[in-house]
C-alpha positions as CSV (number, residue, x, y, z in Angstrom):
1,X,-15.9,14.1,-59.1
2,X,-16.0,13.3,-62.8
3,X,-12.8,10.6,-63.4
4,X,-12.1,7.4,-65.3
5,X,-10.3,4.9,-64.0
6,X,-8.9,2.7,-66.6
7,X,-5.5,0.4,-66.8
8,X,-3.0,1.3,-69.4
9,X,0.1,-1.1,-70.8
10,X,3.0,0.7,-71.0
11,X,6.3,-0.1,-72.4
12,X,7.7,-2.0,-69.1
13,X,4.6,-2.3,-66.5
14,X,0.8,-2.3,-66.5
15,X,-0.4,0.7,-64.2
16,X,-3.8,1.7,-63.1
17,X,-4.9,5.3,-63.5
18,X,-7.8,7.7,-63.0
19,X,-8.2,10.3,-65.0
20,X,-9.9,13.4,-65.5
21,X,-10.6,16.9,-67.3
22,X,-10.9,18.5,-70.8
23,X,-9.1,16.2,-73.1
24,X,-8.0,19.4,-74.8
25,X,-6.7,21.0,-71.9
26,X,-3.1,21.0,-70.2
27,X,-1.8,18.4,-68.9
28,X,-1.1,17.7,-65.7
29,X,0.0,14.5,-63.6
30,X,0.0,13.9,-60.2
31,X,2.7,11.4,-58.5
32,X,1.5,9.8,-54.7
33,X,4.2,8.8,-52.3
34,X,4.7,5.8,-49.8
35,X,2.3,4.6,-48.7
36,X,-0.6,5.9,-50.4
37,X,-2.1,5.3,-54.1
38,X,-4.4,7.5,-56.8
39,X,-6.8,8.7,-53.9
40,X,-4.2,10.9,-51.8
41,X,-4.7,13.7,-54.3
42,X,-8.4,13.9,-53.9
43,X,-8.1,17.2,-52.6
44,X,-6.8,18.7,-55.8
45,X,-8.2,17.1,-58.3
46,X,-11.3,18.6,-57.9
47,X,-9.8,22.5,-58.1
48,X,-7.7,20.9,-61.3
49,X,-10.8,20.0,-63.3
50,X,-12.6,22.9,-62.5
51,X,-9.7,25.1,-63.9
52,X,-9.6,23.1,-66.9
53,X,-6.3,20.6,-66.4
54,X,-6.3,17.5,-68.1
55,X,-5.4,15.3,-65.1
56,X,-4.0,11.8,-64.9
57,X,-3.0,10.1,-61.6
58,X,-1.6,7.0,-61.5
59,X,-1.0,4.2,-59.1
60,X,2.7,4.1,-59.3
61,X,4.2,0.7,-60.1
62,X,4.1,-1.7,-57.1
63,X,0.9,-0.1,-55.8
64,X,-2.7,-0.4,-55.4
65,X,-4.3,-2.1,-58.6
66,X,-1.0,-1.4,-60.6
67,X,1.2,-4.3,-61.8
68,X,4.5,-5.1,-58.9
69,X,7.2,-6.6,-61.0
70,X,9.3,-9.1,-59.1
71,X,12.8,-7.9,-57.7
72,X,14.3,-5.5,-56.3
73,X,15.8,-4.0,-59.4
74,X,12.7,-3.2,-61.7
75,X,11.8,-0.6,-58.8
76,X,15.5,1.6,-59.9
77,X,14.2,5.2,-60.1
78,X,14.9,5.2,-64.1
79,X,12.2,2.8,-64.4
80,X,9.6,4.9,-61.7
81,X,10.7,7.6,-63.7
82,X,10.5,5.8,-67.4
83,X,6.9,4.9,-66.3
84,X,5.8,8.7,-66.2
85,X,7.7,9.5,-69.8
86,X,5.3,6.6,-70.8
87,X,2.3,8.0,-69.5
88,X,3.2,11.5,-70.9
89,X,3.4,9.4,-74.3
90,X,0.0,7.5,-74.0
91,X,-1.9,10.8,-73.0
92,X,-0.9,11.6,-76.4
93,X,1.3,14.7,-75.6
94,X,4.7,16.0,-75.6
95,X,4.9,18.1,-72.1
96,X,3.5,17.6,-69.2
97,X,2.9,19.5,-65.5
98,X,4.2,17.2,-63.2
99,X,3.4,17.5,-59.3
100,X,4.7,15.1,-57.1
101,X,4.8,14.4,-53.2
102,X,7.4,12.7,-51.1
103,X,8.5,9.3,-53.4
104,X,6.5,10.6,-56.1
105,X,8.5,13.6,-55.3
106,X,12.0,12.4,-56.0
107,X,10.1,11.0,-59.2
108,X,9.4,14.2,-60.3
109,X,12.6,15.6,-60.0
110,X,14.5,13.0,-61.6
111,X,12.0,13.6,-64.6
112,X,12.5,16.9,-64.9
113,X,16.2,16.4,-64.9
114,X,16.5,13.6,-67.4
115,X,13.8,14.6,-69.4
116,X,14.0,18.9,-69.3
117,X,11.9,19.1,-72.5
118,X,9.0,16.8,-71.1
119,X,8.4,18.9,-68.0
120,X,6.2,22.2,-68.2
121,X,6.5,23.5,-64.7
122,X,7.3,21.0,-61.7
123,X,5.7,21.2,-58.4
124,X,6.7,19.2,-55.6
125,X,5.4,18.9,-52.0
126,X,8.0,17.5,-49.5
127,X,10.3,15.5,-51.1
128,X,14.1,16.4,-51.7
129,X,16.0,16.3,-55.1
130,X,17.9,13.5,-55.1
131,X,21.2,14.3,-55.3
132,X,20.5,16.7,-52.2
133,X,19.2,14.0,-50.6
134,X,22.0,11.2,-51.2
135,X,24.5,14.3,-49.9
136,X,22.6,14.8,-46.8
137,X,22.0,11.7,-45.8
138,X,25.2,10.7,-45.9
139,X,26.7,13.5,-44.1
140,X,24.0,14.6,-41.7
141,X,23.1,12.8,-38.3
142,X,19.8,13.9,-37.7
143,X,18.9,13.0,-41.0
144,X,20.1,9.6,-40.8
145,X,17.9,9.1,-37.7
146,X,15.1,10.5,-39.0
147,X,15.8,8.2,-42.1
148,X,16.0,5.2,-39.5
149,X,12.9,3.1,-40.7
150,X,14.0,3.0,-44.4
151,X,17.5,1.1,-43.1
152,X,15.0,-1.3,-42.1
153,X,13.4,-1.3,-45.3
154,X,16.5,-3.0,-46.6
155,X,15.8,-6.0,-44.8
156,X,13.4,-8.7,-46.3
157,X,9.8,-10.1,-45.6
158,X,10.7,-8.9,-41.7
159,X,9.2,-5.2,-43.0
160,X,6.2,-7.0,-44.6
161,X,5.6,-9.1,-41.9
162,X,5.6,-6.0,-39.5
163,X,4.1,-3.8,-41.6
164,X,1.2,-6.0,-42.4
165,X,0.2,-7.2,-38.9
166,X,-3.1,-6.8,-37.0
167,X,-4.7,-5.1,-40.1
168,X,-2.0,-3.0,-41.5
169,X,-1.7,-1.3,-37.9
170,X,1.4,0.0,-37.9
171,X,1.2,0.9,-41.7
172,X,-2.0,2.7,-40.7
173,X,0.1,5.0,-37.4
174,X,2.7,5.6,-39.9
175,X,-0.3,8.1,-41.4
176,X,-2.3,8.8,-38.5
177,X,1.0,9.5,-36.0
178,X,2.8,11.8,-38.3
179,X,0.1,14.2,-39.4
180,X,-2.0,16.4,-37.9
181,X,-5.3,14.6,-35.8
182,X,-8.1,14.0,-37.8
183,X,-5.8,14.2,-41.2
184,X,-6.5,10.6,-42.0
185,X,-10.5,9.7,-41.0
186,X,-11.5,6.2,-40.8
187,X,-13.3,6.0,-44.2
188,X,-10.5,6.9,-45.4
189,X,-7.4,4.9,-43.6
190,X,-10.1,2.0,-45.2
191,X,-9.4,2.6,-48.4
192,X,-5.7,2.7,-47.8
193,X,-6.0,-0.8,-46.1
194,X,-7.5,-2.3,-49.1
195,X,-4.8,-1.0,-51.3
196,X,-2.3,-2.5,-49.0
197,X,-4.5,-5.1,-49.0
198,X,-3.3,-5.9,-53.0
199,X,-1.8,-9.1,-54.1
200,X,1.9,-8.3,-53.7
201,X,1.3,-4.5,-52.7
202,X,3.8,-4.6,-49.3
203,X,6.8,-5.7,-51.2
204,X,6.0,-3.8,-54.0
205,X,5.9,-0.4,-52.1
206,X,8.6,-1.6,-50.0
207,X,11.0,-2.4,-53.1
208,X,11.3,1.4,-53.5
209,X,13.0,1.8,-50.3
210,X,15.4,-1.6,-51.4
211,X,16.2,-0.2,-54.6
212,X,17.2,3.5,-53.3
213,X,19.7,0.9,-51.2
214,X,21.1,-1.1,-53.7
215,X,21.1,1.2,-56.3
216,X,22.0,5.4,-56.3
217,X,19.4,7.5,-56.7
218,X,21.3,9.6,-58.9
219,X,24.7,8.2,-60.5
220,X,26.7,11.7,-60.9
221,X,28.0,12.4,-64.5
222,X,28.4,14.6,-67.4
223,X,24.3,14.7,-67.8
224,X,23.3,14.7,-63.7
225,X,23.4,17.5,-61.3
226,X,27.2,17.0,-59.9
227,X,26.9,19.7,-57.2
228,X,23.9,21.5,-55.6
229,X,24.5,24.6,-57.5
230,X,24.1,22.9,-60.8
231,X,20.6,24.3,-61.7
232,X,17.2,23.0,-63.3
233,X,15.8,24.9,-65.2
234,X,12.3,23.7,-65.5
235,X,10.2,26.5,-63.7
236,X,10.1,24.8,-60.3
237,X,7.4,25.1,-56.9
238,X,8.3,23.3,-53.9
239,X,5.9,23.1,-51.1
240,X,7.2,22.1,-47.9
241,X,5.6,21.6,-44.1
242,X,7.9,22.2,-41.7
243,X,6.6,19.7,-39.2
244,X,7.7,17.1,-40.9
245,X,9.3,14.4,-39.0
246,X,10.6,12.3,-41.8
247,X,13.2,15.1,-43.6
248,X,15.0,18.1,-42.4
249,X,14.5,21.6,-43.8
250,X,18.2,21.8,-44.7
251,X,17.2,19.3,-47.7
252,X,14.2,21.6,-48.6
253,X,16.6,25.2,-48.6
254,X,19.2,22.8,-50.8
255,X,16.7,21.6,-53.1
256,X,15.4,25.2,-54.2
257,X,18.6,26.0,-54.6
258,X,18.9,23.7,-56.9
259,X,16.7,25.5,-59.3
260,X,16.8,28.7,-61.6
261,X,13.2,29.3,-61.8
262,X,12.0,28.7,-58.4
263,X,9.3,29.6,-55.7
264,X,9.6,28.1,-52.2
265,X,6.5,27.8,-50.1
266,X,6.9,26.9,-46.4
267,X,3.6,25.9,-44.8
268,X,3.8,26.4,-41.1
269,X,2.7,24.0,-38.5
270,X,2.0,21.7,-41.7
271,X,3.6,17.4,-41.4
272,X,5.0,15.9,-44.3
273,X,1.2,15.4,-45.5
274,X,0.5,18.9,-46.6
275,X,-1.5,18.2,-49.4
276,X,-4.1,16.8,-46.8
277,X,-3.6,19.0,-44.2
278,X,-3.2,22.5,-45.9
279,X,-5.4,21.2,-48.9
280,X,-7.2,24.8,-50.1
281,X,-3.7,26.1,-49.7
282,X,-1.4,23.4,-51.6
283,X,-4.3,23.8,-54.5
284,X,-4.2,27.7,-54.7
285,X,-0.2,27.2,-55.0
286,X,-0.4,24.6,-57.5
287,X,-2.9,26.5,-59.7
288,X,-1.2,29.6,-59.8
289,X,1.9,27.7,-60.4
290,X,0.7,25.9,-63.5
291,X,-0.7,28.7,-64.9
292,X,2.0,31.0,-64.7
């Protein structure tokens, strides 16, 4: 696979990226989730190039080789998402693709809702819109309980301490016991242990959860969605496995719904890791998507 990996200073935060493609051709960025980096879209980046995308994938602030601000507050999702508007900026473009998966998920939408005239078409793979998701949680049992470990987030160094013994082990099942066997091979679940691995990578990763705590994800006003059938109108896919064990498929139905232009995609016996496990799928979706 023909990338660059290079680091780039942006207006708040230094973040690495890899990147890839005909300079000339669209954009496209791709946004990882907890607790992966760059490498967990391997599987389509190589059907992106080949169709001509420029791509850019960074590590997201707080991960991997990317700069982790101290404090709680520099991880608000105005700054995640003010990172991508800068990276939009320093490809040297106006619009974007954006595809995102579970917290680089919730990125994506919040781009495409702050920022309408930055966003091309939006994908996203498991991952609610916000707003859906701040309603849900706060009304909906099983979703609190499947929400269970990011109240323990919110504590400190305890979820560092826990997450970070014996080698990153329970880090490690959090992959390996929510997807589909043989999802994450050991070559791989190595290089996810070295990104952990990072100078200040646990707390960093683990700041997103404590700033979704301290601070809304979405502050409803005259420019937010207010209710969920306030639409987007960015042409919008959203991929979803219905195995997974993290988020109900009421927030997947309500976050559709949130959109004008939309095409739901429900991959059947798929985790929250579709992009791994449904891969040839997930990239077939995504190209014809883009290029519609």
């Amino acid at each position: 696979m023909d990338v660059d990996s290079s680091t780039r200073e942006l207006s708040t935060v230094r973040l690495h990226v890899v990147t890839g493609g005909d300079e000339s051709g669209p954009l496209v960025v791709l946004l990882h989730g907890f607790p992966e980096f760059w490498y967990g879209w391997r599987h389509q980046l190589e059907p992106l190039l080949e169709a001509g995308y420029r791509v850019v994938v960074p590590d997201q602030r707080g991960y991997n080789r990317s700069e982790k601000p101290e404090g709680v507050g520099a991880y608000r999702l105005r700054y995640l998402t003010r990172d991508i508007v800068d990276q939009i900026e320093a490809a040297g473009r106006e619009r974007a693709h954006v595809v995102g998966h579970d917290w680089g998920g919730i990125v994506a939408w919040d781009l495409a809702t702050r920022y309408p005239d930055l966003v091309d078409r939006l994908a996203v793979i498991n991952a609610p819109h916000p707003a859906v998701f701040q309603r849900v949680l706060r009304s909906s049992i099983e979703q609190q309980a499947r929400s269970w470990y990011a109240f323990l987030f919110q504590l400190p160094w305890l979820p560092e301490r826990l997450l970070g013994a014996n080698e990153y082990e329970r880090l490690e099942r959090a992959l390996t016991e929510t997807a589909q066997t043989g999802t994450f091979p050991e070559p791989d679940r190595a290089l996810y242990r070295r990104a952990w691995q990072q100078p200040g990578s646990l707390t960093g990763m683990l700041n997103w959860y404590r700033a979704s705590g301290r601070y809304p994800l979405i502050r409803l006003g005259p420019s937010m969605p207010a209710a969920d059938d306030d639409q987007l109108q960015t042409p919008t896919l959203l991929i979803w496995g219905d195995e997974d064990v993290a988020l109900t498929t009421e927030l997947a139905q309500r976050s559709i719904s949130q959109c004008a232009q939309r095409r739901f995609v429900q991959v059947s016996g798929a985790s929250h890791w579709a992009q791994h496990e449904a891969s040839a799928l997930v990239s077939e979706e995504l190209l014809a998507h883009l290029s519609s």
